[in-house]
C-alpha positions in Angstrom: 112.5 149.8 62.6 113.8 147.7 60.1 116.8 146.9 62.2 114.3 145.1 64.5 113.4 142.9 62.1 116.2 141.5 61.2 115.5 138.2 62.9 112.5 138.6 64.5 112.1 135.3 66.6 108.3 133.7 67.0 108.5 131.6 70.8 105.5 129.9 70.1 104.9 128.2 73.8 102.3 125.6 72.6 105.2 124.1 70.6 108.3 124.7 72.3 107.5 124.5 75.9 111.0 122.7 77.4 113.3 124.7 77.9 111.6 127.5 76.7 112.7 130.8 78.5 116.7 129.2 77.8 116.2 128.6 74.5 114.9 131.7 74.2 117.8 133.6 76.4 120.2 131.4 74.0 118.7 132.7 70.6 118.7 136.5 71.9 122.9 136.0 72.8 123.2 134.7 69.0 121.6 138.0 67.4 117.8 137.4 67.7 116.4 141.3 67.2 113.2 141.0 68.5 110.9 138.4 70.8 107.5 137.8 69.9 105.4 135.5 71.9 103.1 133.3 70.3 100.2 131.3 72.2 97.2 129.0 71.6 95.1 126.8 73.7 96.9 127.8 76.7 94.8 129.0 79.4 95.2 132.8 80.1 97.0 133.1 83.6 99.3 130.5 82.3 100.2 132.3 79.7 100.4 135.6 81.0 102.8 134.2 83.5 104.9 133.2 80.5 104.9 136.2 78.8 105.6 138.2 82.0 109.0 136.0 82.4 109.7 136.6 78.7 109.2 140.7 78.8 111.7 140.4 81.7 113.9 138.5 80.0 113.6 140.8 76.9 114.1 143.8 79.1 116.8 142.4 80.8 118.8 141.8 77.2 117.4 145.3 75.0 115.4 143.1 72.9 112.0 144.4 71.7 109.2 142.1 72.7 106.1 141.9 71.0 103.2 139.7 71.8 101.4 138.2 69.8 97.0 138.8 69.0 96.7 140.0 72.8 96.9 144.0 72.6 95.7 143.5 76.8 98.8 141.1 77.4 101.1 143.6 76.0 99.7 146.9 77.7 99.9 145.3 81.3 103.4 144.1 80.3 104.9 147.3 78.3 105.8 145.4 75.6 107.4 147.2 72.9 104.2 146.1 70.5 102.1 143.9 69.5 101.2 141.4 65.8 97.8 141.0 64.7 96.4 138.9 62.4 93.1 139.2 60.0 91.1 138.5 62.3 91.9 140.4 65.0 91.7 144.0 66.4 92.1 146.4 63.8 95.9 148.3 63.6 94.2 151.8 64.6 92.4 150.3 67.5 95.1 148.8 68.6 97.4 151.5 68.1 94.8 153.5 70.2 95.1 151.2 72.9 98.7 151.2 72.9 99.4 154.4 72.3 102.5 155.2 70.4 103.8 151.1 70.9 104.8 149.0 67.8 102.2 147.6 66.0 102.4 144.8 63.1 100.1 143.0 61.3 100.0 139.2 58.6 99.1 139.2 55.1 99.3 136.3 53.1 98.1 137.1 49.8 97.3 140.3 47.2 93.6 140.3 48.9 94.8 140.3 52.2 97.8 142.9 52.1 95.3 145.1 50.3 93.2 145.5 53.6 95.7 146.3 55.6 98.2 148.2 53.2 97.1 151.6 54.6 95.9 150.6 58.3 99.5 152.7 59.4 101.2 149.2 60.6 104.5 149.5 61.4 105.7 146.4 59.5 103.7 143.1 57.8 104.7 139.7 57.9 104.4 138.2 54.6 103.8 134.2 54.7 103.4 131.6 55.2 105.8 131.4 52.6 106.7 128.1 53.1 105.1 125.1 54.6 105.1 125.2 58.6 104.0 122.8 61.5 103.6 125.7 63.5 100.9 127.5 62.3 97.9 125.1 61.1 95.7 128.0 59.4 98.7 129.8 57.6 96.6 128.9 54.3 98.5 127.7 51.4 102.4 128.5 51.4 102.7 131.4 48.7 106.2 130.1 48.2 109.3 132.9 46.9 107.4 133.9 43.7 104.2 134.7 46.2 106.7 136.5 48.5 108.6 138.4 45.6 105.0 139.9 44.4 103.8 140.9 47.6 107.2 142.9 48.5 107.0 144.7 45.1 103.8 145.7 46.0 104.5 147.0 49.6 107.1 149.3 48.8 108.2 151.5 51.6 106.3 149.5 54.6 109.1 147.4 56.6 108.6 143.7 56.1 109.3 140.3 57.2 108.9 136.7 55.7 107.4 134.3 57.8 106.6 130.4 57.2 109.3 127.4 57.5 112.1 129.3 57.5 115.6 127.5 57.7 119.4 128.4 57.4 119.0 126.3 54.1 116.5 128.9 52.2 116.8 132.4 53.8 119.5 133.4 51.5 116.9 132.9 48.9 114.3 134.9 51.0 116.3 137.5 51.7 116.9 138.0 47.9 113.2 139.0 47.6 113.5 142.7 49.1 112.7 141.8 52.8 114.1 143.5 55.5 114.1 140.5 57.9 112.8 137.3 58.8 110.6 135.6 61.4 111.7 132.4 62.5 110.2 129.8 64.8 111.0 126.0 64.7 114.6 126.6 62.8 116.0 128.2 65.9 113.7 126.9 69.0 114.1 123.6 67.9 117.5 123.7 67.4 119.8 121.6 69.8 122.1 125.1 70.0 120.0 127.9 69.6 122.5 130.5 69.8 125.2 128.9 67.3 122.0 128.5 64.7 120.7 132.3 65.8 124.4 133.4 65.1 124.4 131.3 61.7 121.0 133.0 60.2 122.5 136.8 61.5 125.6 135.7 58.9 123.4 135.4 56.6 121.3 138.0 56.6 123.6 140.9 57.7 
């Protein structure tokens, strides 16, 4: 599991729509260990469409593909699991919907993780731990003190960091206990995907 984790890229179509399925391809040839696919205000075909080309992509490569909120989107695509947030499905009914597929789920603070710290999720994304564009109602970046409480606190659960990421402060992320880190705009944005996908699996290990 934790292997997955790694670098755990977040395709977030609403933002990243040119070239998207490329940049994606590009990111998963420089060490990206999982795909999740991230959509709002999108309308549902369209975006089933997309995450239909991006499970086959995914397949195509061996790289886990989550989806995420959309437990429907990733039974009729066989992804390999789905991330909820807070307000979403609860992690056992969505585990009983997917039955035996990867499930994981956000927390951002103590409050938070508490809910979900014994809900059987496979891995939690802690953030945002940094300020993002990406995600308007990630609350108030908990920055790497926040991060460092919340992994001392989650002990043997796998977990990721997630929230404005970059090459220039994942050293310092990493240092906090995770196992991996979620990345969106630091990699999709990139002008080489795959030379700053290979530079972030440096990093990490």
């Amino acid at each position: 599991m934790k292997d997955i984790l790694k670098l755990y890229l977040i395709a977030d179509y609403l933002y990243f729509a040119e070239g998207f399925l490329y940049r994606i391809e590009k990111a998963i040839k420089g060490g990206v260990t999982a795909v999740q696919f991230r959509f709002k205000g999108i309308d549902d075909r369209q975006a089933f469409e997309t995450a239909k080309d991006i499970s086959t992509l995914c397949k195509r490569m061996g790289t886990p593909f989550f989806v995420n909120n959309r437990t429907d989107f990733a039974l009729l695509l066989d992804a390999d699991g789905v991330h909820v947030g807070q307000d979403d499905l609860p992690v056992k009914e969505v585990r009983r919907l997917l039955n035996g597929k990867l499930v994981g789920v956000s927390a951002g603070d103590y409050e938070e993780f508490l809910k979900i710290r014994d809900t059987g999720a496979d891995y939690v994304s802690f953030g945002s731990v940094f300020s993002t564009p990406t995600k308007q109602d990630a609350g108030a970046p908990i920055e790497l003190q926040g991060l460092r409480a919340l992994v001392n606190m989650a002990m043997e659960i796998p977990k990721i960091a997630i929230g404005g990421i970059t090459l220039k402060n994942v050293e310092n992320v990493m240092s906090c206990g995770v196992d991996g880190v979620a990345v969106a705009g630091a990699i999709m944005k990139a002008e080489d995907p795959e030379s700053v996908a290979r530079e972030f699996r440096r990093i990490i290990g």
